[in-house]
MIKE-624206 format. One record per atom (N, C-alpha, C): x, y, z negated. Coordinates in steps of 0.02 Angstrom, whole numbers, padded with zeros to 5 digits, always signed. Example, Ala and Ser with C-alpha at 12.3 -4.5 7.8 and 13.67 -1.06 7.14 Angstrom:
<sites>
+00660-00284-00390
+00615-00225-00390
+00660-00165-00390
+00642-00112-00354
+00684-00053-00357
+00645+00002-00394
</sites>
This chain:
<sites>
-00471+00800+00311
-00443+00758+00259
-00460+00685+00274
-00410+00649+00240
-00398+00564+00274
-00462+00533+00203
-00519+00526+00220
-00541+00466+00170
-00498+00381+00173
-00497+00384+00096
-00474+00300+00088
-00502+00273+00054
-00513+00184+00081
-00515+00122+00040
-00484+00075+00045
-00469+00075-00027
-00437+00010-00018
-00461-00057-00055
-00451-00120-00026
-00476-00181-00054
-00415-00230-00036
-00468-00311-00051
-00422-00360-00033
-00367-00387-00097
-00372-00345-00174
-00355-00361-00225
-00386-00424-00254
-00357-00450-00310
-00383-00506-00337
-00320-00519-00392
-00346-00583-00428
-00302-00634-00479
-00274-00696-00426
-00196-00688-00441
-00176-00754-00398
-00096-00773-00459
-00084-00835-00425
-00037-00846-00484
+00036-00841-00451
+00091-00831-00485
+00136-00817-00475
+00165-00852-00429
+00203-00816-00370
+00211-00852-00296
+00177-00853-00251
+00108-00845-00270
+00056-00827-00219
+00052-00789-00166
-00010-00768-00128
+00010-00716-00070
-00084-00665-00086
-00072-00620-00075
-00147-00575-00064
-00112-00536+00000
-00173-00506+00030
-00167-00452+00096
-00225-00398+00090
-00181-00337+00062
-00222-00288+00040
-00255-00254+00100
-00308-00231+00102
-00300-00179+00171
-00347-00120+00168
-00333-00053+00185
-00320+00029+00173
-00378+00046+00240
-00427+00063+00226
-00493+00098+00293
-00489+00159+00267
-00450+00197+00332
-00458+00257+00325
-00524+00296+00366
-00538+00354+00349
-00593+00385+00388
-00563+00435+00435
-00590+00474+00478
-00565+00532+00502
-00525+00511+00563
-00517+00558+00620
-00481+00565+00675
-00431+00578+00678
-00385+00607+00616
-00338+00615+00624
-00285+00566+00590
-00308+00495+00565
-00267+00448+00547
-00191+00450+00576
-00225+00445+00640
-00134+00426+00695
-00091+00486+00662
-00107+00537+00645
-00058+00599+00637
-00009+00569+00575
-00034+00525+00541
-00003+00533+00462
+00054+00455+00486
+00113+00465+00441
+00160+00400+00399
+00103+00386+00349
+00092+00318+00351
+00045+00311+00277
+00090+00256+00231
+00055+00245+00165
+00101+00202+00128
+00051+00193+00071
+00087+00128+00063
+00054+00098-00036
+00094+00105-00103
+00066+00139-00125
+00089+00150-00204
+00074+00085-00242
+00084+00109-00315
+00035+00054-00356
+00048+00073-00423
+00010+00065-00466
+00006+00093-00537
-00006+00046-00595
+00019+00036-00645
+00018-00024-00690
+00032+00021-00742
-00013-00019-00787
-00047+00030-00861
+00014+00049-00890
-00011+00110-00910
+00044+00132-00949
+00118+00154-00909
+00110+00157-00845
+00176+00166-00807
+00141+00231-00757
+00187+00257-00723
+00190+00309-00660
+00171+00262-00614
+00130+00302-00560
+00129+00283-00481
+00187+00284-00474
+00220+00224-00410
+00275+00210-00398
+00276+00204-00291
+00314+00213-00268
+00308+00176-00208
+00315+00111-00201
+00278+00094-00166
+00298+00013-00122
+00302+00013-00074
+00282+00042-00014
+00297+00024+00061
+00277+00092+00107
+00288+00080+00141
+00266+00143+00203
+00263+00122+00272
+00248+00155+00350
+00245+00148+00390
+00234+00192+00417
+00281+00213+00490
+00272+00274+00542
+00200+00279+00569
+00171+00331+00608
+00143+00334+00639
+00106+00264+00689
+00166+00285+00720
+00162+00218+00798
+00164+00145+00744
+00208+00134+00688
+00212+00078+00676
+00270+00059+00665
+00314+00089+00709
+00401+00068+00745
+00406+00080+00665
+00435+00123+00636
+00486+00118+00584
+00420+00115+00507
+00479+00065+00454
+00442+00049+00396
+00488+00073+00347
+00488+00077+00303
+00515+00101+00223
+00484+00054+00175
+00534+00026+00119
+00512-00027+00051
+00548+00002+00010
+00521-00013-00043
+00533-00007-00123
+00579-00083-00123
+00647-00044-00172
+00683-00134-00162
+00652-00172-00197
+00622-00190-00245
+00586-00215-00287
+00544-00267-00220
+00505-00240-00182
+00483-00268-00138
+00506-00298-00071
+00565-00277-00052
+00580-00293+00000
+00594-00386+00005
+00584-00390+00044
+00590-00469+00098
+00526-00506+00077
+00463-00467+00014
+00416-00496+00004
+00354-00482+00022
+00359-00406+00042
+00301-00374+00045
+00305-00359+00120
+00251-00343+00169
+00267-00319+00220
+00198-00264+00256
+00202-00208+00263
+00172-00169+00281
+00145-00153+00360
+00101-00139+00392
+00093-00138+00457
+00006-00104+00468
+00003-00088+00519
-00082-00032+00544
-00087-00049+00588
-00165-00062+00624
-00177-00060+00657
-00224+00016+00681
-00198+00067+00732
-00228+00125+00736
-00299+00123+00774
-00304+00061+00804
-00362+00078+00830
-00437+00032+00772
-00398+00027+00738
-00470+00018+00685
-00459+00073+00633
-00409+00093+00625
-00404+00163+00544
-00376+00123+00510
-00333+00087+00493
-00322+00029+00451
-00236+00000+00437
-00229+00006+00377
-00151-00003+00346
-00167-00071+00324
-00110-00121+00312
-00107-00174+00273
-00047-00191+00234
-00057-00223+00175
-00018-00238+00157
+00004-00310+00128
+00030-00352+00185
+00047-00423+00147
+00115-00429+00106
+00092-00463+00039
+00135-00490-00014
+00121-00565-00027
+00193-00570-00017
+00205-00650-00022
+00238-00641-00104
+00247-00710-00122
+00307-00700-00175
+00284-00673-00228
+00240-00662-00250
+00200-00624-00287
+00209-00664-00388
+00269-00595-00389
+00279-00584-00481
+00208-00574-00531
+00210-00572-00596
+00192-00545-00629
+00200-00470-00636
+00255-00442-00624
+00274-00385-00626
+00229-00351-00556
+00219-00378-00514
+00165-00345-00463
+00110-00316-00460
+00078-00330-00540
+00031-00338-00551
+00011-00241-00573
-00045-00237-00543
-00058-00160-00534
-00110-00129-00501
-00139-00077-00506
-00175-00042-00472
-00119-00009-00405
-00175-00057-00340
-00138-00023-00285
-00181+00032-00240
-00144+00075-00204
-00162+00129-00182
-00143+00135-00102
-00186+00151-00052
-00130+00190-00017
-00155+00263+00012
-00113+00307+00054
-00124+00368+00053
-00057+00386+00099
-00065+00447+00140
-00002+00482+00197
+00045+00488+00141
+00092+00486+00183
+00167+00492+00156
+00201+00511+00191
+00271+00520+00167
+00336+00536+00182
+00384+00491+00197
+00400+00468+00264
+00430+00396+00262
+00483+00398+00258
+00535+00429+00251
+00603+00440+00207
+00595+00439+00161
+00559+00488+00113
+00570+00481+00042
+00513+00452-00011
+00470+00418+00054
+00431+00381-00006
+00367+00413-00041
+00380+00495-00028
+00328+00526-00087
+00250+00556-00053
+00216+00567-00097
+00162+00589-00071
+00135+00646-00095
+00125+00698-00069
+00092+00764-00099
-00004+00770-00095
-00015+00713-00079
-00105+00720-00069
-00136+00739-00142
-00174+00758-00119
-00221+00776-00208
-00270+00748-00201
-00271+00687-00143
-00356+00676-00141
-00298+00567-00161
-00341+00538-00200
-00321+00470-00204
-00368+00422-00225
-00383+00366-00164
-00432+00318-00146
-00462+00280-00232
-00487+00228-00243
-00508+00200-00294
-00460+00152-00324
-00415+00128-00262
-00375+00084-00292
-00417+00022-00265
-00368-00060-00265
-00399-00106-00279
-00334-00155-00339
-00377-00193-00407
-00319-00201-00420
-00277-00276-00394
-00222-00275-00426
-00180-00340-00395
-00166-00366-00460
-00174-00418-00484
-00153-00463-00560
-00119-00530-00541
-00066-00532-00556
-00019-00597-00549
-00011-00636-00598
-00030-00694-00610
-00036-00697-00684
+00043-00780-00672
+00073-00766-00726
+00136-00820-00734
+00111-00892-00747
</sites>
């Protein structure tokens, strides 16, 4: 099983940029598509981004696209996630965890601490 953390959250103001980033544990990182969710009170986990294996192919939530940008480096265990452009509506507990890079979803039962993201207007 993939241990996760994630950090790199904070308060920034609207338009801003944060760069989240996902330390995974375990040897078998390279095997997985991984991706970031994010959760905001009172709402469902949602997707936001994903990424293949190798890297080559990515997946976005439209909500995010042309702002957010996802990418790993495999030889540290490590997902990132830069957001530019940064709404109020961004604002959330983010996550990440293996995925499904077509459809976005995730069947894990195991899910990291979160770090949160607050955008304030």
């Amino acid at each position: 099983q993939v241990q996760l953390v994630e950090s790199g959250g904070g308060l920034v103001q609207a338009g801003g940029s944060l760069r989240l980033s996902c330390a995974a544990s375990g040897r078998t990182f390279t095997y997985y598509a991984m991706g970031w969710f994010r959760q905001a009170p009172g709402k469902e986990r949602e997707f936001v981004a994903a990424i293949s294996r190798s890297g080559a192919s990515t997946n976005y939530a439209d909500s995010v696209k042309g702002r957010f940008t996802i990418s790993r480096d495999n030889a540290k265990n490590t997902i990132y996630l830069q957001m530019n452009s940064l709404k109020p509506e961004d604002t959330a507990v983010y996550y990440c965890n293996v995925v499904d890079l077509s459809t976005g979803q995730s069947n894990s039962g195991y899910w990291g601490q979160g770090t949160q993201v607050t955008v304030s207007s």
